[in-house]
C-alpha positions as CSV (number, residue, x, y, z in Angstrom):
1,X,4.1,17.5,-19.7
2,X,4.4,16.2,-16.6
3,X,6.6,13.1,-15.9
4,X,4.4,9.7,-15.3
5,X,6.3,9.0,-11.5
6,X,4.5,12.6,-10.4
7,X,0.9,10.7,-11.1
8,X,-0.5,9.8,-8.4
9,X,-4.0,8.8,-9.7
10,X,-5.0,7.9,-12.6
11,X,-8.6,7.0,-13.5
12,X,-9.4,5.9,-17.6
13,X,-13.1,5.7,-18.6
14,X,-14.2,4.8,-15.3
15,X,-17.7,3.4,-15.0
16,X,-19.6,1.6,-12.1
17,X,-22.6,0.2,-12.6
18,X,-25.7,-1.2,-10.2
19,X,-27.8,-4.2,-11.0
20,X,-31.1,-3.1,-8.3
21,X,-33.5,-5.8,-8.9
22,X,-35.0,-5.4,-12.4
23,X,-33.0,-2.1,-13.2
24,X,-29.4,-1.3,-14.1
25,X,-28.1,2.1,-12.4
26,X,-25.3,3.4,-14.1
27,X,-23.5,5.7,-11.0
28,X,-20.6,6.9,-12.4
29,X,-20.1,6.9,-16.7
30,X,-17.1,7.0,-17.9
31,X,-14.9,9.7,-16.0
32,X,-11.1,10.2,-17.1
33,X,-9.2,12.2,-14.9
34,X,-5.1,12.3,-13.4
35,X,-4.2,13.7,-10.2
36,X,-0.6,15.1,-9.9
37,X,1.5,14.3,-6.5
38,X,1.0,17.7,-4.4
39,X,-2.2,18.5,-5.5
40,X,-5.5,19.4,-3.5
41,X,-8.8,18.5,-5.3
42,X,-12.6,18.7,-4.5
43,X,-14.9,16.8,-5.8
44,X,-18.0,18.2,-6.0
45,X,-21.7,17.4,-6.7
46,X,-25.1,17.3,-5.6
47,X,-26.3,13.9,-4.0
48,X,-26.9,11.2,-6.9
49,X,-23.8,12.9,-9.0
50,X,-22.2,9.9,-8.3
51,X,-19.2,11.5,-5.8
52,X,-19.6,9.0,-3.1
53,X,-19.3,6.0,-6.2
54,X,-15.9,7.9,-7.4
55,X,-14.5,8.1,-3.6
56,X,-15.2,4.3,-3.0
57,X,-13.4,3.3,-5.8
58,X,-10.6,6.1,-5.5
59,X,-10.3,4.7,-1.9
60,X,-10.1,1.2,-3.1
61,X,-13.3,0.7,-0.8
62,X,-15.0,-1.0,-4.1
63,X,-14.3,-2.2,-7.6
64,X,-15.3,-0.5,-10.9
65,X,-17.4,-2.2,-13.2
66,X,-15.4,-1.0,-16.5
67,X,-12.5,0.8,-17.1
68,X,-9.0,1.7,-15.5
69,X,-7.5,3.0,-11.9
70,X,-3.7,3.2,-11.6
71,X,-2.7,4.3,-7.9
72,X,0.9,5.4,-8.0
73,X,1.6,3.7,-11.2
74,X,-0.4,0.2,-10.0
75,X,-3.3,-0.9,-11.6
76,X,-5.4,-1.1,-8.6
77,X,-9.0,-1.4,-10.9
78,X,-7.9,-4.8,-11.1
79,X,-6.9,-5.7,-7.6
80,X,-7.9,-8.9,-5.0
81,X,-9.5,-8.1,-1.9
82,X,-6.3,-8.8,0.3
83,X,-4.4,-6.7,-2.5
84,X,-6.4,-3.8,-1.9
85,X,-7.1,-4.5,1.6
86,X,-2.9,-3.7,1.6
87,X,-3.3,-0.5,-0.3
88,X,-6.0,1.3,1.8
89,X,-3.9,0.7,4.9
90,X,-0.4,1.9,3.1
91,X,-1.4,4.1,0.8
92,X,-4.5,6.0,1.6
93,X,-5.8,7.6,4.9
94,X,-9.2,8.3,5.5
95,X,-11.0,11.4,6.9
96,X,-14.6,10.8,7.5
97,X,-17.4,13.2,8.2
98,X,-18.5,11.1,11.7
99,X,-14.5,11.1,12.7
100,X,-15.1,7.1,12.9
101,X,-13.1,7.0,16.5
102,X,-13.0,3.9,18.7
103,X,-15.1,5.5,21.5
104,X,-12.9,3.3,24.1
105,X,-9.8,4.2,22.9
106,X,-7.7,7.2,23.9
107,X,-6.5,9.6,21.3
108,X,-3.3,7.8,20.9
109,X,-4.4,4.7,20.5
110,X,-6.7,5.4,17.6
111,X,-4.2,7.1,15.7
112,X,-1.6,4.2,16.7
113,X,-4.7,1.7,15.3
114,X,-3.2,1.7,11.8
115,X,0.4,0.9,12.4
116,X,-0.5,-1.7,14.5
117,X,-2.9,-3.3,11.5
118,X,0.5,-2.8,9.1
119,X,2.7,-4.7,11.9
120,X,4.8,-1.6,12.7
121,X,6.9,-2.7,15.7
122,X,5.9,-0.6,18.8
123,X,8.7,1.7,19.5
124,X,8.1,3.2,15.6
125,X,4.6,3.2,15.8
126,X,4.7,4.8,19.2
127,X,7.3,8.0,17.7
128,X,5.2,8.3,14.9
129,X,1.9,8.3,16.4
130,X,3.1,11.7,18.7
131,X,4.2,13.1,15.8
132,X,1.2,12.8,14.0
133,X,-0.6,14.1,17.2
134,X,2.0,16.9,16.9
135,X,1.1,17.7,13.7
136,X,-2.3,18.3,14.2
137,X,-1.8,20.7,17.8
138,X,-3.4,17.4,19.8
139,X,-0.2,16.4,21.7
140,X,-1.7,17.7,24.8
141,X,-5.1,15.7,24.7
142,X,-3.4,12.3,23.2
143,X,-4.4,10.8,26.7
144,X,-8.2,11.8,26.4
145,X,-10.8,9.5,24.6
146,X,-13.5,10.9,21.8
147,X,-16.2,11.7,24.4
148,X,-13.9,14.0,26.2
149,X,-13.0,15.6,23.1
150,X,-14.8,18.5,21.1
151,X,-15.8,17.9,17.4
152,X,-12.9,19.9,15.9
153,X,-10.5,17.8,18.2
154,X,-11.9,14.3,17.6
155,X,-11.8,15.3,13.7
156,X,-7.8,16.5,14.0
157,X,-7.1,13.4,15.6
158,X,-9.2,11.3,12.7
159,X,-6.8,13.6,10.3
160,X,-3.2,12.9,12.6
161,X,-4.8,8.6,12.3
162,X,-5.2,9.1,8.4
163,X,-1.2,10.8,8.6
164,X,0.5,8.3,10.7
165,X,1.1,5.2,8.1
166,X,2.3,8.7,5.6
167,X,-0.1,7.6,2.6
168,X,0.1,8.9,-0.9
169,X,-3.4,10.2,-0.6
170,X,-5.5,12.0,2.0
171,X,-8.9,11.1,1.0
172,X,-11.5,13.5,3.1
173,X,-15.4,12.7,3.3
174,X,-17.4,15.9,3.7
175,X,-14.4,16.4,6.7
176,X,-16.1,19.5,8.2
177,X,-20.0,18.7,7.6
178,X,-20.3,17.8,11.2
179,X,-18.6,21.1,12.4
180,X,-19.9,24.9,12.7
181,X,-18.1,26.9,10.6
182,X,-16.0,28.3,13.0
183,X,-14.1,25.1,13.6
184,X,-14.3,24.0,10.2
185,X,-12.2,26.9,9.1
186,X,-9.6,26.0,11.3
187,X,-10.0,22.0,10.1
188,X,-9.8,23.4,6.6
189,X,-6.4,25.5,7.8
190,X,-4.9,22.4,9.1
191,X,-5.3,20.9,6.0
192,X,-3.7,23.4,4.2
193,X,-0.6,23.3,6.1
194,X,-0.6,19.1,5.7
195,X,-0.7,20.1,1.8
196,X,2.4,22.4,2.7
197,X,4.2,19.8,3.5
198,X,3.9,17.8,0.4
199,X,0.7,15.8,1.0
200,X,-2.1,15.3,-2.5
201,X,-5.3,15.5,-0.5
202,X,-8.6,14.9,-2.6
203,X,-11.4,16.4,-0.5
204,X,-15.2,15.4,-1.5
205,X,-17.9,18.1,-0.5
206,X,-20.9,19.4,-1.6
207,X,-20.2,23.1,0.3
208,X,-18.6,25.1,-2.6
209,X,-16.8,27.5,0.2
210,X,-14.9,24.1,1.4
211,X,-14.0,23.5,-2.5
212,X,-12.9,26.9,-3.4
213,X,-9.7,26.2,-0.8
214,X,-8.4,23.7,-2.6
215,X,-6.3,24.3,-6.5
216,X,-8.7,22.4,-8.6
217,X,-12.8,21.7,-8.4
218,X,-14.2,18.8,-10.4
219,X,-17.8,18.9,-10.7
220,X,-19.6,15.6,-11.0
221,X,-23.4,15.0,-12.5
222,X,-25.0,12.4,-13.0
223,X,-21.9,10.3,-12.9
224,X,-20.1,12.3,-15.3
225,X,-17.4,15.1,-15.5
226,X,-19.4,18.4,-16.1
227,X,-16.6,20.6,-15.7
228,X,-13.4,21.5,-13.9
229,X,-12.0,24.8,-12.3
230,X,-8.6,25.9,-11.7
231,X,-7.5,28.4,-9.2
232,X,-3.9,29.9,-9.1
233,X,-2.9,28.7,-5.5
C-alpha cells in the first residue's frame, strides 16, 4: 500500500452536473480514482465521455458539483476562487492543444509569464526560465516569437512554460492534436524524458497510440469509469 504523501490526486465520487435551461446534464457521475506521484496517465474517451469535465476540475479550472478532490493532500473540491486561482499557478502547468502563446512575446518571455504572475524576483525567474528552455532543446530559439516558430517548437516551449513554476502535475490537452505525427512523436519523447525526471503527467487524448505511451489508460463514458489498463513501463 502505498504511503498517503506519494498521492498526488485524489478524486472521491466525483460528480459535475449542468443545469441547461429545462434539463439537468449530468457530465461526469461519480468517478473515484488516485494518482500516485511519478505516474503518467491518459485519459481517454470519445467526445461527450465527459474527459474535458474531469480535466477542468483536475486543473482546478472549475468546481465539482458533489463529491471530493484532494491535490497533494488539500482538499481543493472545496476551494475559493483566489484559493484555487493560487494552486493552478503553483501546482499545475498547462499543455494545451492550440500552445496558447502570447503571439507578441518572445519565447522567453512566455515561459517567464508564470513566474512573473507568482512574484518570482527577476534574477530567479530569469535562471529558471533558460533552464526550462534547456530542457526542452529551445535554448537557441528563446529570442524568437510563436510566428517564427514551427508547431512542434511553439508546443516545447508551451511544455518548458508549464515546467518553469516546477508543478506537481503536468496536465496536457490533446498536446499533439495540432501536430503531424512526425513531430508528435518527438513531443511525446520529450515528455517521456520530463517523466524521467520525476514529473506525474496526466495526458487527455482521444488518439489511443498517444495513450498507449503512457503506464496507465483510464477510459471514460458517459461520465463514468469504464475501465482501466496497466502497462508494465
Amino acid at each position: 500500500m502505498a504511503a498517503e504523501n506519494d498521492v498526488v490526486i485524489r478524486v472521491e465520487n466525483l460528480s459535475k452536473i449542468y443545469q441547461l435551461e429545462r434539463q439537468e446534464v449530468r457530465a461526469l457521475q461519480g468517478v473515484s480514482f488516485a494518482i500516485m506521484r511519478n505516474e503518467f496517465v491518459a485519459i481517454m474517451g470519445p467526445s461527450g465521455s465527459g474527459k474535458s469535465t474531469l480535466m477542468n476540475l483536475i486543473g482546478c479550472l472549475d468546481t465539482p458539483s458533489e463529491g471530493t478532490y484532494h491535490l497533494n493532500g488539500k482538499l481543493v473540491s472545496s476551494m475559493g476562487e483566489d484559493e484555487l486561482a493560487h494552486i493552478r499557478n503553483k501546482e499545475i502547468g498547462f499543455i494545451f492543444q492550440v500552445f496558447n502563446l502570447l503571439p507578441r512575446a518572445t519565447a522567453f518571455r512566455n515561459v517567464e509569464l508564470p513566474m512573473i504572475y507568482a512574484g518570482s524576483r527577476k534574477a530567479e525567474r530569469e535562471e529558471r526560465t533558460r533552464r526550462s528552455l534547456e530542457m526542452v532543446e529551445m535554448k537557441d530559439r528563446m529570442r524568437h516569437k510563436p510566428a517564427e516558430l514551427s508547431g512542434g517548437e511553439r508546443q516545447r516551449v508551451a511544455i518548458a512554460r508549464a515546467l518553469v513554476n516546477d508543478p506537481s502535475l503536468l496536465l496536457a490537452d490533446e498536446p499533439t492534436g495540432n501536430l503531424d505525427s512526425k513531430t508528435g512523436q518527438e513531443i511525446l519523447k520529450l515528455f517521456h524524458k520530463i517523466h524521467a525526471r520525476g514529473n506525474t503527467i496526466i495526458i487527455v487524448t482521444h488518439d489511443r497510440e498517444v495513450a498507449e505511451q503512457t503506464q496507465r489508460i483510464i477510459f471514460l463514458k458517459d461520465g463514468v469509469i469504464e475501465r482501466e489498463e496497466r502497462k508494465g513501463a
